[in-house]
C-alpha positions as CSV (number, residue, x, y, z in Angstrom):
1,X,112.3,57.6,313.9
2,X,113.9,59.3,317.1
3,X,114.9,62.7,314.7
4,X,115.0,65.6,317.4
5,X,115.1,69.4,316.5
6,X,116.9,71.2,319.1
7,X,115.5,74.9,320.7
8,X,118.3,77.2,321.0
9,X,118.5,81.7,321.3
10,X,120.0,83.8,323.8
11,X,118.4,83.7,327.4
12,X,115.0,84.5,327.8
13,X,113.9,84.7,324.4
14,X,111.2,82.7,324.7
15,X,112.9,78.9,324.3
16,X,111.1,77.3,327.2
17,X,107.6,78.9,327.1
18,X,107.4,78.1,323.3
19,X,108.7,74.5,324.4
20,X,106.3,74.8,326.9
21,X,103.0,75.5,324.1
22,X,104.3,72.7,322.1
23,X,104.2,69.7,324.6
24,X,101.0,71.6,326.2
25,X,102.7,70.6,329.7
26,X,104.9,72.4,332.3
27,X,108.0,70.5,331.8
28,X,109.8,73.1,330.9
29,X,110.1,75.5,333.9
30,X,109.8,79.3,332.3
31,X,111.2,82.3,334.0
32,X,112.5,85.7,333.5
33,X,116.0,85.2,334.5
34,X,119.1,83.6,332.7
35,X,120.0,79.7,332.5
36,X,116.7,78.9,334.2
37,X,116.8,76.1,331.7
38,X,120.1,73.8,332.9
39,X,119.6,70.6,331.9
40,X,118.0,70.0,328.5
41,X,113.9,69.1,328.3
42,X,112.8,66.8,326.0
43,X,109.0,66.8,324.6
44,X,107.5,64.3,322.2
45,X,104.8,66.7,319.9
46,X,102.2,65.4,317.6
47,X,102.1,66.2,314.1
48,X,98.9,67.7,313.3
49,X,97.5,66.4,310.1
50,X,94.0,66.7,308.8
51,X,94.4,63.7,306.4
52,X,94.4,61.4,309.2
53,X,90.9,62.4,311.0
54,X,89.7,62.5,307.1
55,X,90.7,58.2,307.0
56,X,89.6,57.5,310.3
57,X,86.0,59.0,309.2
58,X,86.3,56.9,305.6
59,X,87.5,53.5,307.0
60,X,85.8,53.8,310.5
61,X,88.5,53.3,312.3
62,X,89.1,52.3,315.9
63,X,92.2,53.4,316.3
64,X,94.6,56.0,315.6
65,X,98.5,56.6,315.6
66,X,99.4,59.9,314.4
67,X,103.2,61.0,313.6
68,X,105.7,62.5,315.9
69,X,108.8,65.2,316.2
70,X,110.4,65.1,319.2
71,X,111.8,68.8,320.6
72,X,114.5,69.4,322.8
73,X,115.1,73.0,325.1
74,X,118.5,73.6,325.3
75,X,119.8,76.6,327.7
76,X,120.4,79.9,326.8
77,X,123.2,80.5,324.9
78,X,125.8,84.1,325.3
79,X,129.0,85.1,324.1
80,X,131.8,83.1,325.2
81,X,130.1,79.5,325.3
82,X,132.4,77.8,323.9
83,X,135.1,79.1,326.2
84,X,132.3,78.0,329.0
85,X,130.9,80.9,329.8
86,X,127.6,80.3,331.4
87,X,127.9,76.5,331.3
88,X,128.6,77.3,327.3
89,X,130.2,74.1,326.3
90,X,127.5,71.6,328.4
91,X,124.7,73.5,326.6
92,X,126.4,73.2,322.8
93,X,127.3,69.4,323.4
94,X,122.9,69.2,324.0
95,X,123.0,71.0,319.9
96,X,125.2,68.4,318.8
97,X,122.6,65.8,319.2
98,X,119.5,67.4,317.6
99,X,119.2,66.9,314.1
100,X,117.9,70.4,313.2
101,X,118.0,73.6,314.8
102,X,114.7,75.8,315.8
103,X,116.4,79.2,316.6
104,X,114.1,82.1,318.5
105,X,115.4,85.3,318.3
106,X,113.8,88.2,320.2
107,X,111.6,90.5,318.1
108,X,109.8,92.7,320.6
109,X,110.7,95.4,322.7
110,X,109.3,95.0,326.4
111,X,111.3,96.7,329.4
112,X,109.3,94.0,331.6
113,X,111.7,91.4,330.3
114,X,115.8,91.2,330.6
115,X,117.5,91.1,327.4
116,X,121.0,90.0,328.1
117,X,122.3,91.9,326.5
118,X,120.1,95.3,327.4
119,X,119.3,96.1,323.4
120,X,117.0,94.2,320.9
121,X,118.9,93.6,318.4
122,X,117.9,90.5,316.0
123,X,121.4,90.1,313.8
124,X,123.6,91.0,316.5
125,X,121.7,88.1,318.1
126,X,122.1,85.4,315.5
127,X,125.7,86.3,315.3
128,X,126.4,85.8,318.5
129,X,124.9,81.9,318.6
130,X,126.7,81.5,315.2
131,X,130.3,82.5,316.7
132,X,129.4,80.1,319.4
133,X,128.3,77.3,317.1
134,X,131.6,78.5,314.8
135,X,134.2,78.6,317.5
136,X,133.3,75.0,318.5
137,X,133.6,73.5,315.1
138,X,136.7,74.4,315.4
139,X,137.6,72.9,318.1
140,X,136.0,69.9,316.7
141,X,137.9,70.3,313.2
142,X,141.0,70.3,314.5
143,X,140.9,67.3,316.3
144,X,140.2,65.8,313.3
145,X,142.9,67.6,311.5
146,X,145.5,65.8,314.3
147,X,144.2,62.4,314.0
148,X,144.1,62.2,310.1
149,X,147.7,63.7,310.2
150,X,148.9,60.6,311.0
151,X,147.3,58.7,308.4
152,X,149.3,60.6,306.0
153,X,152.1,58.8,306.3
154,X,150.8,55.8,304.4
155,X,150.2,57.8,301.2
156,X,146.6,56.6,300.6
157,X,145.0,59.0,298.1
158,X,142.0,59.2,300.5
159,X,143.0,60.4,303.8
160,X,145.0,63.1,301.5
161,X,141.7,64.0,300.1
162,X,140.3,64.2,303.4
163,X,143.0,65.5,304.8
164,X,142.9,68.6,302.8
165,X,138.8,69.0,302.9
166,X,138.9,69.3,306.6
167,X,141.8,72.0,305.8
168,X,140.0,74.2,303.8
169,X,136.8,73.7,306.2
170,X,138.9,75.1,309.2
171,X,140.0,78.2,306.8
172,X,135.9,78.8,306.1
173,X,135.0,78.5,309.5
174,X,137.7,80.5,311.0
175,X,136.6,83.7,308.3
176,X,133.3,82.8,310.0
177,X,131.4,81.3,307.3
178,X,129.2,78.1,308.7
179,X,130.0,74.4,307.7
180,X,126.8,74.4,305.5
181,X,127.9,76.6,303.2
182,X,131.8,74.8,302.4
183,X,130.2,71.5,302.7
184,X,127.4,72.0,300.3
185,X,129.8,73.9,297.7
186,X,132.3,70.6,298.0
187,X,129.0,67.9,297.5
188,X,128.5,69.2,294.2
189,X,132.0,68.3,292.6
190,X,131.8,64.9,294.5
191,X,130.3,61.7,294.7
192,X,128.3,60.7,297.9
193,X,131.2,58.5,299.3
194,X,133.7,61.4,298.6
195,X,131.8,63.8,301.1
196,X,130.0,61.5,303.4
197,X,133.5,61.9,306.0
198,X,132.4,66.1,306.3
199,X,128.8,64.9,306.8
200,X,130.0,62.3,309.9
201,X,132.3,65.5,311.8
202,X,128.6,66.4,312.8
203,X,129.3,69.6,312.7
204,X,126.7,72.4,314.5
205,X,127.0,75.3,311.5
206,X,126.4,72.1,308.9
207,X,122.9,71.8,310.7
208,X,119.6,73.1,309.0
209,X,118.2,76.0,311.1
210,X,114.4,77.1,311.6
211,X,114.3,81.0,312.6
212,X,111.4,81.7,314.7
213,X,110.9,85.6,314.9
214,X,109.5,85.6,318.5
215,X,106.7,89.4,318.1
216,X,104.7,90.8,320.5
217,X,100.7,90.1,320.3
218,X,100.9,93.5,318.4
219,X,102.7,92.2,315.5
220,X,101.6,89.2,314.2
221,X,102.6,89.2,311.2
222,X,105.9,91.0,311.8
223,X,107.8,94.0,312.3
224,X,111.0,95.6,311.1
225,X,112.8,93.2,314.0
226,X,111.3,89.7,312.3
227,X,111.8,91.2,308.5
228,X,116.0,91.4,309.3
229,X,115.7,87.5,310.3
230,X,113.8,86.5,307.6
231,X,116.5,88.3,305.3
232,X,119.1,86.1,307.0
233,X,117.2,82.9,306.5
234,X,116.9,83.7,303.2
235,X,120.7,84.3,302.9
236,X,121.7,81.4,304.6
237,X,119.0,79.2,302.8
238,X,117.3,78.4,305.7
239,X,113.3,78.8,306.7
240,X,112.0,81.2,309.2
241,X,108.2,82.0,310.3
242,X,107.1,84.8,312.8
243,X,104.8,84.0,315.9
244,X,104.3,85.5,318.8
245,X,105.1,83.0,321.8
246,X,102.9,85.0,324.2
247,X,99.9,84.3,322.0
248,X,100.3,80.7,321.3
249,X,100.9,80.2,325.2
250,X,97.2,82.0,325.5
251,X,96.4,79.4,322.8
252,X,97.9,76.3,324.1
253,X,95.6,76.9,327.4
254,X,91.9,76.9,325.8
255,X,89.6,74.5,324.6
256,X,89.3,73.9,320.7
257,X,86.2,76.0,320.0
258,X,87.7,78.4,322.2
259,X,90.7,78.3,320.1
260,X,89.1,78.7,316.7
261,X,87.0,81.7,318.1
262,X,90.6,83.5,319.2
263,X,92.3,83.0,316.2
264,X,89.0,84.4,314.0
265,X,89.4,87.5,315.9
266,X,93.3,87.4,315.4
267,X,92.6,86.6,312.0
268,X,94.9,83.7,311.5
269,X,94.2,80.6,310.1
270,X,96.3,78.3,311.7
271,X,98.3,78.4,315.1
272,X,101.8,79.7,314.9
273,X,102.9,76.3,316.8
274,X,101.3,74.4,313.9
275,X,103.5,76.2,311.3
276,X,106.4,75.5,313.2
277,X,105.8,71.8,313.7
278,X,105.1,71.6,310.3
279,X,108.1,73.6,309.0
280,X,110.3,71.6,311.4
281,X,109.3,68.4,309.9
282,X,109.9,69.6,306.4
283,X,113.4,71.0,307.8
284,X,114.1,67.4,308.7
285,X,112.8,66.0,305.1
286,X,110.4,64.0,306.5
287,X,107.4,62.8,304.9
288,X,104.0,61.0,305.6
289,X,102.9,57.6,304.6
290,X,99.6,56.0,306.1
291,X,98.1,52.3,306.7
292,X,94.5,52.5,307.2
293,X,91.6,50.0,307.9
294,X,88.7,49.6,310.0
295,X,91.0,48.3,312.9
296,X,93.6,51.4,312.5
297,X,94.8,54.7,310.9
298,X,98.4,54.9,311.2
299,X,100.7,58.2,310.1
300,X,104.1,56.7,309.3
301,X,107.3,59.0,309.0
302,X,110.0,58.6,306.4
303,X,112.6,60.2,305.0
304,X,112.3,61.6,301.5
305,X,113.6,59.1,298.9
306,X,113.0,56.4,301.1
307,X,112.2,52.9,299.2
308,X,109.3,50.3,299.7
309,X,111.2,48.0,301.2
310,X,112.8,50.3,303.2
311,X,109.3,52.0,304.2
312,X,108.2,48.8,305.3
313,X,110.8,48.1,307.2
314,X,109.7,51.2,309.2
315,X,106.7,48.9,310.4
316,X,108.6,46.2,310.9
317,X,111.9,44.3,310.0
318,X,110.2,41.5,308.5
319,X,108.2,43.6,306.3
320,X,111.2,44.5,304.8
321,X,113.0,41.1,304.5
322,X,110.3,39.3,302.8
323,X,109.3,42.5,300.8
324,X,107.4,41.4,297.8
325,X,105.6,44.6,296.4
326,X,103.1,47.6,297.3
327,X,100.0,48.3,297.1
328,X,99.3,52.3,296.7
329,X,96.1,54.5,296.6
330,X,96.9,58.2,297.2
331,X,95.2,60.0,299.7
332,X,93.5,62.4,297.2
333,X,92.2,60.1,295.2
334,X,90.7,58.1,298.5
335,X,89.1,61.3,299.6
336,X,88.1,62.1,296.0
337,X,85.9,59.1,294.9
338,X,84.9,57.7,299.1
339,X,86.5,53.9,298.9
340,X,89.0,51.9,298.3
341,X,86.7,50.3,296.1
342,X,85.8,52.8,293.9
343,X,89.7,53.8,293.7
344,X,90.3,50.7,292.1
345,X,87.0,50.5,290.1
346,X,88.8,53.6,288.9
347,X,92.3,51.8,287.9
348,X,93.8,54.3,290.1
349,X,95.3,51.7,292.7
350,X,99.3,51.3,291.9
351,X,101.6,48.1,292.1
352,X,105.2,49.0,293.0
353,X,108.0,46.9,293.9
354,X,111.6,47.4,295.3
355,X,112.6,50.5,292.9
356,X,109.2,53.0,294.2
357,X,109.8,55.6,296.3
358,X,107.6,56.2,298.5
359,X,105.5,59.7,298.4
360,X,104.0,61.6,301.0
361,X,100.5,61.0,301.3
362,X,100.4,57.1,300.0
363,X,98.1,54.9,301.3
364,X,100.0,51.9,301.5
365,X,99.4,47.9,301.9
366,X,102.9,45.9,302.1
367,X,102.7,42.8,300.7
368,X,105.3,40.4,302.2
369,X,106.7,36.7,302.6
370,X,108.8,35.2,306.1
């Protein structure tokens, strides 16, 4: 589906090595200096998902397709980049593309590596990223403001509406509130076509953010530095997990067994990377659908609230233009009875037509016509 979550934090906090663990390649070049990271990298990351190794072992299959996220390291951010400072505004133009933010703030103390800012500070961090991100949704709401200005002139009810929206938007911003929170506060006394113009500024601050609360192998489960950005996650809304980049880069380097056995001793049951691909894809609202047969197991992604005919249109256009109905087991009840056949012995195979939304986890066969 081509959704991207951007990696953003002050320099070397960790952006590119984590970027680094996640594609399990080098195409992110990680040093301890600022703006080693210039030009953005972009790496495609599998979704892990147990269910899909579960249907390839029921059906047999040949083949597998697993689901995707695509993450993007953007440079280092400091105060003043949106003035330019330190190649500020090329760097912020890369956040405008990503569909989600993955934020890493420093949470470990380490004279070995150049804070650039000489103090570990977590808030004083975020803030600073937010003022950037703030100060250029300002630039980009008042260009806005001067465009629509001279559609007032015609008196249409609309452009006043919207005219005095992105008003009140530049007022939030510039008391340093973030986009979200105006935009979200307007959506519920509005219809969908009433707010979709705020949605299209594609603003940075109206952005989901992930907080990743980058510890030392010491800390795994966090420290007085990753407790003050969970607080502002919660504030803001948001999601944030704690990992330790310098133990999933350890990780990302050994073979599976190898793996299991280091993360029995660290006693953790899943990778930190795994929880943050996961989270990220939740961030997104994205979901899981699967086709599965003896020939193929194939993870589709959708966004929640997504339609049959819309889902099969994710396969292929013509699925959706002939779309006559679908055909759904869940995945619990495949694993649960063994077959498809004794899911339908059991009734438990569905018919849906144009109206079903699809849920994560269906099984689905499209039936269509060309």
């Amino acid at each position: 589906m081509g959704l991207k979550c951007g990696i953003v934090g002050l320099p070397n906090v960790g952006k590119s090595t984590l970027f680094n663990c996640l594609t399990s390649s080098q195409q992110a070049e990680a040093a301890n200096y600022p703006f080693c990271t210039i030009e953005p990298n972009l790496g495609i990351v599998t979704i892990p998902d147990k269910r899909v190794d579960e249907l390839v072992k029921l059906y047999n299959s040949k083949k597998i397709v697993k689901t995707v996220i695509e993450f993007v390291d953007i440079a280092g951010l400091v105060a003043g980049a949106s003035k330019g400072e330190g190649l500020g505004n090329k760097f912020l133009s890369h956040i405008r593309e990503v569909d989600a933010i993955v934020h890493i703030v420093r949470c470990f103390e380490n004279e070995n590596v150049i804070h650039v800012n000489n103090k570990v500070d977590p808030k004083a961090d975020i803030e600073i990223i937010e003022t950037e991100l703030i100060l250029k949704d300002i630039e980009t709401i008042e260009a806005k403001i001067q465009k629509t200005e001279k559609g007032l002139k015609t008196g249409d009810k609309k452009v006043k509406d919207e005219y005095a929206s992105y008003q009140e938007l530049k007022k939030q911003l510039e008391s340093g509130r973030l986009a979200k929170y105006y935009i979200n506060e307007y959506k519920k006394t509005h219809a969908p076509d009433d707010y979709k113009h705020l949605h299209e500024l594609n603003l940075l601050t109206d952005k989901h953010v992930l907080y990743v609360a980058n510890v030392d192998d010491k800390n795994i489960n966090g420290n007085e530095y990753s407790k003050i950005v969970q607080e502002i996650a919660e504030k803001e809304g948001e999601e944030a997990i704690v990992l330790s980049v310098e133990i999933e880069s350890e990780l990302s380097q050994l073979e599976a067994d190898e793996k299991a056995e280091f993360l029995k001793e660290l006693g953790i049951e899943e990778p930190g990377l795994d929880k943050l691909i996961h989270t990220a894809y939740h961030l997104l609202g994205l979901k899981t659908f699967f086709t599965a047969g003896e020939k193929e197991v194939h993870a589709w992604t959708f966004v929640q609230g997504t339609k049959a005919p819309q889902a099969a249109g994710i396969i292929h256009t013509d699925f959706e233009h002939g779309f006559i109905r679908a055909e759904i087991m869940n995945y619990a009840d495949l694993i649960t009875y063994g077959s498809e056949h004794a899911v339908k012995e059991k009734g438990l195979m569905r018919v849906e037509g144009k109206d079903y939304e699809v849920k994560d986890g269906d099984v689905v066969y499209f039936r269509f016509n060309v």
